[in-house]
PQR file of N, CA, C, O and H, with PARSE charges and radii, in Angstrom:
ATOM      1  N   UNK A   1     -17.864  30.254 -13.743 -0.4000 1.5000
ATOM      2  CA  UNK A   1     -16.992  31.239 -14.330 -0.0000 2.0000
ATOM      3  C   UNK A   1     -16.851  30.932 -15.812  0.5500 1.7000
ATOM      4  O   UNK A   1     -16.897  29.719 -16.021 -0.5500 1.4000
ATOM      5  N   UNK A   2     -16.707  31.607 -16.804 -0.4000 1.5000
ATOM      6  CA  UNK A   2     -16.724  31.858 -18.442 -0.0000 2.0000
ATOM      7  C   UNK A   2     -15.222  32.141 -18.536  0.5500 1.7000
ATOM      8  O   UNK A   2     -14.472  33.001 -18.075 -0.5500 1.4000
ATOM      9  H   UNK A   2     -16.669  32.592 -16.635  0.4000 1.0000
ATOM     10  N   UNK A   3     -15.068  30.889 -19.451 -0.4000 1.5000
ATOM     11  CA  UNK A   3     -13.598  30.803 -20.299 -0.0000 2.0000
ATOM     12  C   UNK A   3     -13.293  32.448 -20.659  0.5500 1.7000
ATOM     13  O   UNK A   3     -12.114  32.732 -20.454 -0.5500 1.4000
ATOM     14  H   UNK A   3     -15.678  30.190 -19.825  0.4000 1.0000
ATOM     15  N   UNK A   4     -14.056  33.488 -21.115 -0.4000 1.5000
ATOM     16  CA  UNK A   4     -13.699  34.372 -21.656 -0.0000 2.0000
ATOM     17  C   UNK A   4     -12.988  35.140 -20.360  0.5500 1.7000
ATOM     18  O   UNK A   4     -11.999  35.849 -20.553 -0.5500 1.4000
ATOM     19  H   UNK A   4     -15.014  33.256 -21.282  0.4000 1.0000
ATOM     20  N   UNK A   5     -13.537  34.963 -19.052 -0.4000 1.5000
ATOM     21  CA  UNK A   5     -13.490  35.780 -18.219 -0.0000 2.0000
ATOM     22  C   UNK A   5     -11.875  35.845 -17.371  0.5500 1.7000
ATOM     23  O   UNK A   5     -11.320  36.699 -16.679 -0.5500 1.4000
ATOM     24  H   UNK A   5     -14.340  34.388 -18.895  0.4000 1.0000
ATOM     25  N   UNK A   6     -11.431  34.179 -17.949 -0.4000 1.5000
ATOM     26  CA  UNK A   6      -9.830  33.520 -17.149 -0.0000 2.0000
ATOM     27  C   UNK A   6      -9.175  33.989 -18.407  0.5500 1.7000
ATOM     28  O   UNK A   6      -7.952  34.119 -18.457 -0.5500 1.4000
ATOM     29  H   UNK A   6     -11.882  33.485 -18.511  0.4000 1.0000
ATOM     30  N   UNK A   7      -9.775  34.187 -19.190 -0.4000 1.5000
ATOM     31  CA  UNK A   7      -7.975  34.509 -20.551 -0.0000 2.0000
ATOM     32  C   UNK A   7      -7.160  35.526 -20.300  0.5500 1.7000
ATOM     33  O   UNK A   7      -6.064  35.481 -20.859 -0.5500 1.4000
ATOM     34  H   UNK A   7     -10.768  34.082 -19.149  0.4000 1.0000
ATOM     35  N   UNK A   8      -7.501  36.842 -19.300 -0.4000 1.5000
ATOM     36  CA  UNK A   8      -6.467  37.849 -18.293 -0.0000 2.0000
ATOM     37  C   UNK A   8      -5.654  37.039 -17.923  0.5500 1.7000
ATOM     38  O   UNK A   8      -4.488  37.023 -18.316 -0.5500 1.4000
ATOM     39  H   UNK A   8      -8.391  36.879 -18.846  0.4000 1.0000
ATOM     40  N   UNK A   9      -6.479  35.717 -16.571 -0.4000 1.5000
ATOM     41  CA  UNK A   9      -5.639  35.326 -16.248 -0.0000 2.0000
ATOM     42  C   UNK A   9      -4.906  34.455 -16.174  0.5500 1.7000
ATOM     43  O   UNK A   9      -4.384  34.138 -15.106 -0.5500 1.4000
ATOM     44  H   UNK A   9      -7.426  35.730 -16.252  0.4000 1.0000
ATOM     45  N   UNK A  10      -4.639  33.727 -17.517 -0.4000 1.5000
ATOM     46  CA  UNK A  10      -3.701  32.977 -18.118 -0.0000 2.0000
ATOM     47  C   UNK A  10      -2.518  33.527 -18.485  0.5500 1.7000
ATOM     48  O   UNK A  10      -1.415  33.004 -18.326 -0.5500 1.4000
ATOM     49  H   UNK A  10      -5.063  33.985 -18.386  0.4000 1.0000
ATOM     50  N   UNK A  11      -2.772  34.710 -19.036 -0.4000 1.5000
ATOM     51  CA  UNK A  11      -1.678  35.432 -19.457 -0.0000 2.0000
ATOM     52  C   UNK A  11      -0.509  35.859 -18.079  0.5500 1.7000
ATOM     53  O   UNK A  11       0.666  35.497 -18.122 -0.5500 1.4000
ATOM     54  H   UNK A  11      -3.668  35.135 -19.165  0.4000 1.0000
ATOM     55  N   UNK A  12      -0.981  36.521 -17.129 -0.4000 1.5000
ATOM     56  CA  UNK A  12      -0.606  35.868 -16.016 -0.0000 2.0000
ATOM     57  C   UNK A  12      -0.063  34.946 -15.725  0.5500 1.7000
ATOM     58  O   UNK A  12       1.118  34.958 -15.379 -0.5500 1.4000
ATOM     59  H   UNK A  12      -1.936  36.815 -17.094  0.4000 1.0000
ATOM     60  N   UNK A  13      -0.623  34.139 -15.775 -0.4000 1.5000
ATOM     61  CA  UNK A  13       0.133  32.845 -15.164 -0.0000 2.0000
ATOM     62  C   UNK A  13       1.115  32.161 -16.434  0.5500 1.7000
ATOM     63  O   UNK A  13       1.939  31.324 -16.065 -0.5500 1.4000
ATOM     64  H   UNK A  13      -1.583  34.129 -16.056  0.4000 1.0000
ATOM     65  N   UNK A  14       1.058  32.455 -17.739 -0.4000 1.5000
ATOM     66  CA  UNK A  14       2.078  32.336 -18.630 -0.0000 2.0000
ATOM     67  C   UNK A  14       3.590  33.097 -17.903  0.5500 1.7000
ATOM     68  O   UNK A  14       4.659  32.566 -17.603 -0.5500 1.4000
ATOM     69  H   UNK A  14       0.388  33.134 -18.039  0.4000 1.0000
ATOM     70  N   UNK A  15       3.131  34.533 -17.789 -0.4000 1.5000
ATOM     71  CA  UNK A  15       4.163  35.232 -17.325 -0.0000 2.0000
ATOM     72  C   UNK A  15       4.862  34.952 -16.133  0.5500 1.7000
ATOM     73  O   UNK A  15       6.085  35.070 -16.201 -0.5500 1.4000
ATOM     74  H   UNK A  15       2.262  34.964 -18.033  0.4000 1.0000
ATOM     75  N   UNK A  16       4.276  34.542 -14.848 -0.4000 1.5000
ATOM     76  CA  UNK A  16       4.677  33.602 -13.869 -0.0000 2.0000
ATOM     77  C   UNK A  16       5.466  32.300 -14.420  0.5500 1.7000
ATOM     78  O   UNK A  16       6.470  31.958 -13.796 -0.5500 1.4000
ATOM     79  H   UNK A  16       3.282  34.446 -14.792  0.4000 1.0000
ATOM     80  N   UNK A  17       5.033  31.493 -15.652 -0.4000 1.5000
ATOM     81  CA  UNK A  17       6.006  30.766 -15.351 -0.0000 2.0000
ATOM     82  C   UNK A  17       7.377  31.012 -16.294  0.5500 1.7000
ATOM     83  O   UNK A  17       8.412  30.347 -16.347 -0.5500 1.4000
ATOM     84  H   UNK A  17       4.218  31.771 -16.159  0.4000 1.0000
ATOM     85  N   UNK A  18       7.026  32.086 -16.933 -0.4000 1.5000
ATOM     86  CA  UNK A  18       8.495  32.766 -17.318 -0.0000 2.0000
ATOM     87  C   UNK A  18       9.397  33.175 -16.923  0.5500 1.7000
ATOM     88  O   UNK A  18      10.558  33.031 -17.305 -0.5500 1.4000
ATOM     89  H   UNK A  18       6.185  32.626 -16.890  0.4000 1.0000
ATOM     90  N   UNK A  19       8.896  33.856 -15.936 -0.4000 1.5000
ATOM     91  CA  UNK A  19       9.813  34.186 -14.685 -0.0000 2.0000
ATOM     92  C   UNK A  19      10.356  33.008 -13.806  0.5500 1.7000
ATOM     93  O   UNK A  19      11.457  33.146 -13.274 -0.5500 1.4000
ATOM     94  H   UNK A  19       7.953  33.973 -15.625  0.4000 1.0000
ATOM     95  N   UNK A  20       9.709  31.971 -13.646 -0.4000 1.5000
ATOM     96  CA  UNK A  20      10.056  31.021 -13.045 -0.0000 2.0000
ATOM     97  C   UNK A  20      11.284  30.486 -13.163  0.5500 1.7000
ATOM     98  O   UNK A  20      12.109  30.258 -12.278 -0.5500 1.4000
ATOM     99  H   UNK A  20       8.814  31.859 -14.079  0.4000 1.0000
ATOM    100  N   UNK A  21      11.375  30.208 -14.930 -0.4000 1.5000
ATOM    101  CA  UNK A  21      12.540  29.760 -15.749 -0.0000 2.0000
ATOM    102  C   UNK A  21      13.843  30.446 -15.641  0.5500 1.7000
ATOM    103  O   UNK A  21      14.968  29.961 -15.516 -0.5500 1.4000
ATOM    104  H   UNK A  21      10.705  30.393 -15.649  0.4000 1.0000
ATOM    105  N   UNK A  22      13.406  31.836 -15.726 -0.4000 1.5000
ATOM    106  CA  UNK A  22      14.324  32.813 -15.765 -0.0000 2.0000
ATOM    107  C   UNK A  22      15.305  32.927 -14.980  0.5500 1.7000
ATOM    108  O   UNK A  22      16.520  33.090 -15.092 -0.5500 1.4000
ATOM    109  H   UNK A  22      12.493  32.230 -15.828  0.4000 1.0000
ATOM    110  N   UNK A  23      13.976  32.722 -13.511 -0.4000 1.5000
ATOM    111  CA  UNK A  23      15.118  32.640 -12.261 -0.0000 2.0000
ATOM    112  C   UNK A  23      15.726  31.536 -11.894  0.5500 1.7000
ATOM    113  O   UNK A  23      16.471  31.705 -10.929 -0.5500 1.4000
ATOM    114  H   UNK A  23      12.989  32.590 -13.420  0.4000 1.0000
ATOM    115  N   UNK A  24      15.656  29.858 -12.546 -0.4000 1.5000
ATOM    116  CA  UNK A  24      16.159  29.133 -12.942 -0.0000 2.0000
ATOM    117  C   UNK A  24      17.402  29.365 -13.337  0.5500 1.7000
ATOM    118  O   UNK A  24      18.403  29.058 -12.690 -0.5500 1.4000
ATOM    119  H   UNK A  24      15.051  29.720 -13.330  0.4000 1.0000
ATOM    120  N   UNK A  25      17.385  29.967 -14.513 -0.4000 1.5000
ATOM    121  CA  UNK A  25      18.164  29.830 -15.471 -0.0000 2.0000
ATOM    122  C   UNK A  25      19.848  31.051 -14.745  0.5500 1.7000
ATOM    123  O   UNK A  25      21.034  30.933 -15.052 -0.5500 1.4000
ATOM    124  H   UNK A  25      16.572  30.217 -15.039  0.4000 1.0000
ATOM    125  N   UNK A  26      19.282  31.928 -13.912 -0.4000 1.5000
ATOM    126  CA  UNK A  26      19.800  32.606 -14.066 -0.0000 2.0000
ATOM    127  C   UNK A  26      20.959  32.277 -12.558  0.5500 1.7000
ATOM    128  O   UNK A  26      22.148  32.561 -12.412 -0.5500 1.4000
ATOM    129  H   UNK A  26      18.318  32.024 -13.663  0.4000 1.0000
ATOM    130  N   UNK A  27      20.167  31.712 -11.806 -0.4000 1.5000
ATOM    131  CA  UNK A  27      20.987  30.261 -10.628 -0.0000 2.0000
ATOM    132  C   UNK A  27      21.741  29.938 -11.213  0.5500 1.7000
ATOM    133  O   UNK A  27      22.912  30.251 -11.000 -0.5500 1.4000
ATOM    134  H   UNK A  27      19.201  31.482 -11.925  0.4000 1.0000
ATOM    135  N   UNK A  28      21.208  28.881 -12.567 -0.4000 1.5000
ATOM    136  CA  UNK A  28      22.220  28.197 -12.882 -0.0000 2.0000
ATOM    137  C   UNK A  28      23.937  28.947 -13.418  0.5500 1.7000
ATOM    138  O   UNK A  28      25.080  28.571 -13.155 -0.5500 1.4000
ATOM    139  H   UNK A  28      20.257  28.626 -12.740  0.4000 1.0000
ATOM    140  N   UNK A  29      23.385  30.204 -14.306 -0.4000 1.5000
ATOM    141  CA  UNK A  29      24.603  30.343 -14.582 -0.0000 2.0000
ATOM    142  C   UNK A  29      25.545  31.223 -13.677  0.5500 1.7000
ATOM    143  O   UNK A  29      26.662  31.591 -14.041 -0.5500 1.4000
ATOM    144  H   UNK A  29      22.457  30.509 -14.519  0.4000 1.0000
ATOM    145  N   UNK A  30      24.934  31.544 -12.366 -0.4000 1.5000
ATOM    146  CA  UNK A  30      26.012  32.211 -11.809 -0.0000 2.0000
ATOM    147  C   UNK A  30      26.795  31.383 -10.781  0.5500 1.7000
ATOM    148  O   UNK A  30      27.955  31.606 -10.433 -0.5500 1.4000
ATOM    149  H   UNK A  30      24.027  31.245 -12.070  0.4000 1.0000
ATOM    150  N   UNK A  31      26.056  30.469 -10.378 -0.4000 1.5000
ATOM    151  CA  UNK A  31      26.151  28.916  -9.736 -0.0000 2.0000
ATOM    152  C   UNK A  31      27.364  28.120 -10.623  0.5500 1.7000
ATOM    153  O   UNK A  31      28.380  27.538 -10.241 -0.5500 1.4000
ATOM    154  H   UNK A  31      25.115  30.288 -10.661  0.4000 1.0000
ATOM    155  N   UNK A  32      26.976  28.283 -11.557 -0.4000 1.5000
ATOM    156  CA  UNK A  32      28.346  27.213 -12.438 -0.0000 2.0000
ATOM    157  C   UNK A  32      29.566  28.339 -12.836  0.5500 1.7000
ATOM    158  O   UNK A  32      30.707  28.110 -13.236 -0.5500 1.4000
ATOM    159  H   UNK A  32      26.151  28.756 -11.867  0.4000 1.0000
ATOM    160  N   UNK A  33      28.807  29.799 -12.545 -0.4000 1.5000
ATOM    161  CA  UNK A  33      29.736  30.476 -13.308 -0.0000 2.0000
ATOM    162  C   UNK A  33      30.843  30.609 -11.691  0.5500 1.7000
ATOM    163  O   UNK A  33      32.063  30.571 -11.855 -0.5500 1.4000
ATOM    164  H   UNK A  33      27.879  29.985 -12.221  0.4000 1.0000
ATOM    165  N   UNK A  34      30.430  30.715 -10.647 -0.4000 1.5000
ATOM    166  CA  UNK A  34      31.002  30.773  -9.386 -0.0000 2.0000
ATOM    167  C   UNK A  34      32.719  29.596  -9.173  0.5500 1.7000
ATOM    168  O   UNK A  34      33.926  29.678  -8.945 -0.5500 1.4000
ATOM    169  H   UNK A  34      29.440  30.745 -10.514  0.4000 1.0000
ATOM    170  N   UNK A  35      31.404  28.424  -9.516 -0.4000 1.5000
ATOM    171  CA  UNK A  35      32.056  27.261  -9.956 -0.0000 2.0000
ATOM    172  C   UNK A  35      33.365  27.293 -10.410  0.5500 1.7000
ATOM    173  O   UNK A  35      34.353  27.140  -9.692 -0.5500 1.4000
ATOM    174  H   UNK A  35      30.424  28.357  -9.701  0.4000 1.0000
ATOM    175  N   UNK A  36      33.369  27.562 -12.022 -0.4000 1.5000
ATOM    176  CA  UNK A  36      34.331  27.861 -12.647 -0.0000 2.0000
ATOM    177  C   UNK A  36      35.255  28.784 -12.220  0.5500 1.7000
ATOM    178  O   UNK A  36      36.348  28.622 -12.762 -0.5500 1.4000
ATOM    179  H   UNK A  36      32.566  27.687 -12.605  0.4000 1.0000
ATOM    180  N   UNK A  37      35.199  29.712 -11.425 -0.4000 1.5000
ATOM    181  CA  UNK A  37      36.314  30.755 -11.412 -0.0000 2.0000
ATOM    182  C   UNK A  37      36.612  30.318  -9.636  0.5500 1.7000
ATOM    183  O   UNK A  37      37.440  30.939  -8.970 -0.5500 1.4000
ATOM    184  H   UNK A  37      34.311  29.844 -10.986  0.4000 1.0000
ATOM    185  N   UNK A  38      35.962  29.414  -9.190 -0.4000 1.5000
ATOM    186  CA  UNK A  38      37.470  28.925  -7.797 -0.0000 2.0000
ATOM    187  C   UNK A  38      38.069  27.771  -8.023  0.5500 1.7000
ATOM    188  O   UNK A  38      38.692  27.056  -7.238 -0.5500 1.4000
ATOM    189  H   UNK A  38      35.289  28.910  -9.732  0.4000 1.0000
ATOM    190  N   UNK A  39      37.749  27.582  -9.598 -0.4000 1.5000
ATOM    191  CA  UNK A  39      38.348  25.948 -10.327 -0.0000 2.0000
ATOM    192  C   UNK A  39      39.537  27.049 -10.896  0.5500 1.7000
ATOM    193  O   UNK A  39      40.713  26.745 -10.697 -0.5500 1.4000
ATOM    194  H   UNK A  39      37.243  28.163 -10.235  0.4000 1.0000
ATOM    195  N   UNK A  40      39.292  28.030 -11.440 -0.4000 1.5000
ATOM    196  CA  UNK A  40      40.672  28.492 -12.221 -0.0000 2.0000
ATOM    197  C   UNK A  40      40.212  30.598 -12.189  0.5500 1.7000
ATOM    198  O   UNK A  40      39.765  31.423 -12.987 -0.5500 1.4000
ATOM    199  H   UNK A  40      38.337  28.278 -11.601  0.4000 1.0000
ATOM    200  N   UNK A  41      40.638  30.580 -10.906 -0.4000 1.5000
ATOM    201  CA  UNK A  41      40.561  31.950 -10.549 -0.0000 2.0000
ATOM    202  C   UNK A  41      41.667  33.171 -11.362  0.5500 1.7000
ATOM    203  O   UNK A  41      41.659  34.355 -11.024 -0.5500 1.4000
ATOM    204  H   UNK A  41      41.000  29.910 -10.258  0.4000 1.0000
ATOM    205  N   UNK A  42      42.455  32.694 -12.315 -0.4000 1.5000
ATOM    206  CA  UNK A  42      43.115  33.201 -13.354 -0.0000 2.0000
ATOM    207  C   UNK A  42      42.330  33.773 -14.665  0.5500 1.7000
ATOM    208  O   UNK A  42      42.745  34.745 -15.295 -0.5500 1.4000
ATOM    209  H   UNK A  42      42.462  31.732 -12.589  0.4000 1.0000
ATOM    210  N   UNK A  43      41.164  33.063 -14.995 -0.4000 1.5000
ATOM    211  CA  UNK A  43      40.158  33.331 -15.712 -0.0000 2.0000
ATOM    212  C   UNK A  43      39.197  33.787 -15.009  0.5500 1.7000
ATOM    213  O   UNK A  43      38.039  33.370 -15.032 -0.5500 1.4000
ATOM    214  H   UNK A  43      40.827  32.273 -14.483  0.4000 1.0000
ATOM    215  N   UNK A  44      39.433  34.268 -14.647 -0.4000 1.5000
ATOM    216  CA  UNK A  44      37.852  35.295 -14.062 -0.0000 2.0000
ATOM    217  C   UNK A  44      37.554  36.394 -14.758  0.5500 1.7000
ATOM    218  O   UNK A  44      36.347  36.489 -14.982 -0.5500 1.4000
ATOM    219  H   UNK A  44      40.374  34.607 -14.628  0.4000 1.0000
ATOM    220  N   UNK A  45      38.377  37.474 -15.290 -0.4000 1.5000
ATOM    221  CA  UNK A  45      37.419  38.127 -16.150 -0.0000 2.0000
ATOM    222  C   UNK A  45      37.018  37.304 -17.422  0.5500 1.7000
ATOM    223  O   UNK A  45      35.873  37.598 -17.768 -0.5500 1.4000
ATOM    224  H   UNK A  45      39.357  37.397 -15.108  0.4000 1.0000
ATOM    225  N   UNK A  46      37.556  36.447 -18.155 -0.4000 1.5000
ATOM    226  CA  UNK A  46      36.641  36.014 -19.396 -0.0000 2.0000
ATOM    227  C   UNK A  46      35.113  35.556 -18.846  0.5500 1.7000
ATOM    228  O   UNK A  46      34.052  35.977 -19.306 -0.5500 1.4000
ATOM    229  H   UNK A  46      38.486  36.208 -17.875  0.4000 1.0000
ATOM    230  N   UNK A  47      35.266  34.607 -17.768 -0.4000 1.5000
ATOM    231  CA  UNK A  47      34.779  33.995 -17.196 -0.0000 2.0000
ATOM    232  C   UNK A  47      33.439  35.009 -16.455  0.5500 1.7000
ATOM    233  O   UNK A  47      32.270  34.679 -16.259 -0.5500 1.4000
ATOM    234  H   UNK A  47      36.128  34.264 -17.395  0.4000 1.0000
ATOM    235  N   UNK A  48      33.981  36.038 -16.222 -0.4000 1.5000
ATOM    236  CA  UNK A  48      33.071  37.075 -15.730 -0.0000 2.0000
ATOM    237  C   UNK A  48      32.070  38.036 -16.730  0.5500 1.7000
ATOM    238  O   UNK A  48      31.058  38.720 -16.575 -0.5500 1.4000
ATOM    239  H   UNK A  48      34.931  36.306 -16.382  0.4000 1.0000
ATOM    240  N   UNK A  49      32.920  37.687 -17.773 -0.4000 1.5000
ATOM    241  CA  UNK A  49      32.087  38.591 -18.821 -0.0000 2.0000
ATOM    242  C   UNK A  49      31.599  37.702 -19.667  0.5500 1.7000
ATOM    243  O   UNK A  49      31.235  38.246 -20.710 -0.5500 1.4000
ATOM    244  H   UNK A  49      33.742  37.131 -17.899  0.4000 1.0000
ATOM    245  N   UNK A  50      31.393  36.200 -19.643 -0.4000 1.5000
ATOM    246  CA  UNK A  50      30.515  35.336 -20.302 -0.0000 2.0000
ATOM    247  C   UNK A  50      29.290  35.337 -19.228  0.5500 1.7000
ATOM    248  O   UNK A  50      28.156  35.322 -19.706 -0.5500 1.4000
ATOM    249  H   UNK A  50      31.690  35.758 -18.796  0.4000 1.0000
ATOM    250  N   UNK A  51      29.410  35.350 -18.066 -0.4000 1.5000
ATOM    251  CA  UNK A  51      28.493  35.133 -16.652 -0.0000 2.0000
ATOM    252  C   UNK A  51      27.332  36.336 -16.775  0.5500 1.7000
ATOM    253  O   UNK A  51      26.123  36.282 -16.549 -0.5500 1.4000
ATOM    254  H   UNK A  51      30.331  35.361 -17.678  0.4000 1.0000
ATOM    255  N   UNK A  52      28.288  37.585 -17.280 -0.4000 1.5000
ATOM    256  CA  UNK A  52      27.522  38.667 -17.563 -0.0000 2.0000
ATOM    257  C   UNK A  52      26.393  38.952 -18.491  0.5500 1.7000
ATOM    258  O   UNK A  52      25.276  39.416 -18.262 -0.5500 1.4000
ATOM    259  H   UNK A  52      29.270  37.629 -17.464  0.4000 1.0000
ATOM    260  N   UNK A  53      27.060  38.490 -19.795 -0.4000 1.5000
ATOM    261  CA  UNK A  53      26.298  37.891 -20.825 -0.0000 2.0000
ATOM    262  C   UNK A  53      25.137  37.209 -21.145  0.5500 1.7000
ATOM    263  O   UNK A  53      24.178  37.574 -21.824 -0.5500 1.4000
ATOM    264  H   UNK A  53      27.968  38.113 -19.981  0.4000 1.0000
ATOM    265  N   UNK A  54      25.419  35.849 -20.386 -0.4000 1.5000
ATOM    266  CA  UNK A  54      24.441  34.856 -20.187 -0.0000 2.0000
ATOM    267  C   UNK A  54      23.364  35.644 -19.237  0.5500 1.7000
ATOM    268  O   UNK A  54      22.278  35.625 -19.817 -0.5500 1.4000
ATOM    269  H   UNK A  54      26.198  35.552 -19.834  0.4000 1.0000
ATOM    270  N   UNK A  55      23.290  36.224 -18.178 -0.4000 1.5000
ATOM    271  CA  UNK A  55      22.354  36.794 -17.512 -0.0000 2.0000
ATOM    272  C   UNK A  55      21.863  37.674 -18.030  0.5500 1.7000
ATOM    273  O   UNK A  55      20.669  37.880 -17.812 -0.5500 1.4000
ATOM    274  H   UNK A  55      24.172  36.240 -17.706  0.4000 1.0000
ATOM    275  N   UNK A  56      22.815  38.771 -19.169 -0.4000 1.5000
ATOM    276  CA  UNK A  56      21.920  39.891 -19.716 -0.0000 2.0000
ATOM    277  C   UNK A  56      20.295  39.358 -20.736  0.5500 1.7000
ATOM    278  O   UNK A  56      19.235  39.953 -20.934 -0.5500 1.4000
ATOM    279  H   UNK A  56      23.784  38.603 -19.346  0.4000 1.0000
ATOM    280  N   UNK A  57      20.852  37.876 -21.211 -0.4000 1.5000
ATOM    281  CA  UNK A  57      20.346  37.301 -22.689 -0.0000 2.0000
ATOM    282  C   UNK A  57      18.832  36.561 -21.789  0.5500 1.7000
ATOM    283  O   UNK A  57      17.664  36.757 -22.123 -0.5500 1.4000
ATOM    284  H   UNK A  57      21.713  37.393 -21.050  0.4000 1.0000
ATOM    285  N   UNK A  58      19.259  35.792 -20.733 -0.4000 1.5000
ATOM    286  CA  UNK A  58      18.077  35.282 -19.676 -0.0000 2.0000
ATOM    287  C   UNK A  58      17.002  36.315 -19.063  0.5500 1.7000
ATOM    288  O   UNK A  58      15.829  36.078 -18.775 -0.5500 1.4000
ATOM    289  H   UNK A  58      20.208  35.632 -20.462  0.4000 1.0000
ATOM    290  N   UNK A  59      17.673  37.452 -18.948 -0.4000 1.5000
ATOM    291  CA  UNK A  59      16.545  38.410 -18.271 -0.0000 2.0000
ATOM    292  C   UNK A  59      16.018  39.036 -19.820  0.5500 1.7000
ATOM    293  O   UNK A  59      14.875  39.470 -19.680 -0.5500 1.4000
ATOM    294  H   UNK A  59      18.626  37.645 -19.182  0.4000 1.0000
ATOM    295  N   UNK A  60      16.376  39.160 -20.845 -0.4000 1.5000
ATOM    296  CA  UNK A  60      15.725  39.700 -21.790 -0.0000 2.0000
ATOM    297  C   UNK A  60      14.542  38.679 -22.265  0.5500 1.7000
ATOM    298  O   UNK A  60      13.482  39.120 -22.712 -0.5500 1.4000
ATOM    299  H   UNK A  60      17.304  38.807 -20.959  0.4000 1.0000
ATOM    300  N   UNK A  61      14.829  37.140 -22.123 -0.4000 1.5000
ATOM    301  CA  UNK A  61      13.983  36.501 -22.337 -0.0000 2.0000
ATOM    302  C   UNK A  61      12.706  36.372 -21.389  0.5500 1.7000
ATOM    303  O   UNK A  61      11.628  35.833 -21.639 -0.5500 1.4000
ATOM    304  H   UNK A  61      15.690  36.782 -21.760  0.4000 1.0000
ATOM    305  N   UNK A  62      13.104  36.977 -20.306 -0.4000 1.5000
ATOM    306  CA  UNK A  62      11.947  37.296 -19.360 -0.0000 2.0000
ATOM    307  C   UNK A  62      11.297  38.589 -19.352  0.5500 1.7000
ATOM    308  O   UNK A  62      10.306  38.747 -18.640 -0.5500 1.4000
ATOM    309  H   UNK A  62      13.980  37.415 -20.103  0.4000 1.0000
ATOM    310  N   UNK A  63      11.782  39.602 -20.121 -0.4000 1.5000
ATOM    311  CA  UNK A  63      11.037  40.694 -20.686 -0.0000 2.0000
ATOM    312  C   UNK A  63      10.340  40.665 -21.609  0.5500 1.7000
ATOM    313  O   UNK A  63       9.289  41.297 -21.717 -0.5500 1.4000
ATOM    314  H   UNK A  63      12.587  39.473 -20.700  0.4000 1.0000
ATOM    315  N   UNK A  64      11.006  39.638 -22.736 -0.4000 1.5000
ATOM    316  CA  UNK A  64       9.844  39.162 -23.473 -0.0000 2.0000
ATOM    317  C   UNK A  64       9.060  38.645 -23.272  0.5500 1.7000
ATOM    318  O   UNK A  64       8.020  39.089 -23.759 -0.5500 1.4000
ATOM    319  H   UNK A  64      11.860  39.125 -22.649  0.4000 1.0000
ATOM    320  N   UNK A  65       8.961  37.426 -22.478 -0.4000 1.5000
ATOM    321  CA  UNK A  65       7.739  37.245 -21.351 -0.0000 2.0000
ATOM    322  C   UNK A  65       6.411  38.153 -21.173  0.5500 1.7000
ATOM    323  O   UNK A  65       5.260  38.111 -21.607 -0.5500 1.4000
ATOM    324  H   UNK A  65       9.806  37.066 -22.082  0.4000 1.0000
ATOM    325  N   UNK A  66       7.220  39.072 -20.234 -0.4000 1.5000
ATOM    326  CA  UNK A  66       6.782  40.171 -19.756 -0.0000 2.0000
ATOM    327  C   UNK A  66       5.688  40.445 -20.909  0.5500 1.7000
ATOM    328  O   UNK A  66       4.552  39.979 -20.997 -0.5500 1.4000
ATOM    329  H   UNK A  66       8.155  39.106 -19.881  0.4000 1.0000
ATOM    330  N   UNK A  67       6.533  41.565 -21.987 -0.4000 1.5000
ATOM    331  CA  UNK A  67       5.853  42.015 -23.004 -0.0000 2.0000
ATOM    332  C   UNK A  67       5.010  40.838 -24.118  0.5500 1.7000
ATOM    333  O   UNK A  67       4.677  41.241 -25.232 -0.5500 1.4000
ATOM    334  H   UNK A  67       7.456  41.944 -21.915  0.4000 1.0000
ATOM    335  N   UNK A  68       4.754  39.568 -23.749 -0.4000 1.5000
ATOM    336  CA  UNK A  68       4.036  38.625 -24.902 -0.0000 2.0000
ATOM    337  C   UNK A  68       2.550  38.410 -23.786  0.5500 1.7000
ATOM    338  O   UNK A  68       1.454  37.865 -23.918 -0.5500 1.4000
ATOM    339  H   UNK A  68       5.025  39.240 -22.844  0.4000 1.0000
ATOM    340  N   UNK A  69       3.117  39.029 -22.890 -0.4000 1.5000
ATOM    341  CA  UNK A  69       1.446  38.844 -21.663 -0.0000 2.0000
ATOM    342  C   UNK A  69       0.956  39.552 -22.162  0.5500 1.7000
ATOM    343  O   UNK A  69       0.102  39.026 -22.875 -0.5500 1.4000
ATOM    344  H   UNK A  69       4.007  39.473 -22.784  0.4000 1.0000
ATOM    345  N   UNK A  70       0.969  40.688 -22.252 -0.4000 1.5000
ATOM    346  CA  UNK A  70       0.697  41.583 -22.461 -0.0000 2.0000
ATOM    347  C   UNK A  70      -0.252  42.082 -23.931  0.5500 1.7000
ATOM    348  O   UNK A  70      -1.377  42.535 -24.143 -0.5500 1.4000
ATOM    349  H   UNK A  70       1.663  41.115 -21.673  0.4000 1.0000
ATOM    350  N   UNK A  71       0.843  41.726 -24.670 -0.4000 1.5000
ATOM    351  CA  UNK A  71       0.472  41.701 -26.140 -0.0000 2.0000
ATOM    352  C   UNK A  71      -0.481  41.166 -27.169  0.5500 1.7000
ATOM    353  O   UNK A  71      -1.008  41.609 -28.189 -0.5500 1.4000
ATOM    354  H   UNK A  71       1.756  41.358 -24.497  0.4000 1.0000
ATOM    355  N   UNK A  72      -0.500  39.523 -26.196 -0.4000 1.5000
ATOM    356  CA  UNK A  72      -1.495  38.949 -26.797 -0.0000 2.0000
ATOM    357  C   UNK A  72      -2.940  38.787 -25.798  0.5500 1.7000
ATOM    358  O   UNK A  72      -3.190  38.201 -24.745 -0.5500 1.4000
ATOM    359  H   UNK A  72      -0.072  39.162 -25.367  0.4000 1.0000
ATOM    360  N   UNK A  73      -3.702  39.631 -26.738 -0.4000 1.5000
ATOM    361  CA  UNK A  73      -4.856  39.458 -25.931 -0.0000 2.0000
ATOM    362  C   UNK A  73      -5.811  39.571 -26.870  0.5500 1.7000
ATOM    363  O   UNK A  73      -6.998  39.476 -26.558 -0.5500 1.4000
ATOM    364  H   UNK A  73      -3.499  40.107 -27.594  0.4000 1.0000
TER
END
């Protein structure tokens, strides 16, 4: 097989492990964000709208992902 012929599918597998992270990342903060609000269930909306946040900013970084597979070719 010819290096030229796997550079599709690298890009691919770049994007796989973006997503990987993503869905990492995005455990973590609803996991700690869970956390936090049966530690002090009085703060739950701040607490809910930082949780919100953090997930909007993680999945955009996985759209960029998305769109840098793509792009660079």
């Amino acid at each position: 097989m010819d290096i030229a012929a796997i550079s599709g599918s690298i890009n691919t597998v770049g994007y796989g492990i973006s997503v990987i992270g993503a869905g990492i990342g995005v455990g973590i903060v609803f996991g700690l964000g869970m956390q936090a609000i049966a530690r002090q269930p009085e703060a739950r909306g701040p607490l809910q709208t930082n949780i919100y946040l953090g997930f909007a900013l993680i999945e955009a970084l996985a759209i960029l992902g998305f769109v840098l597979a793509f792009a660079v070719n």
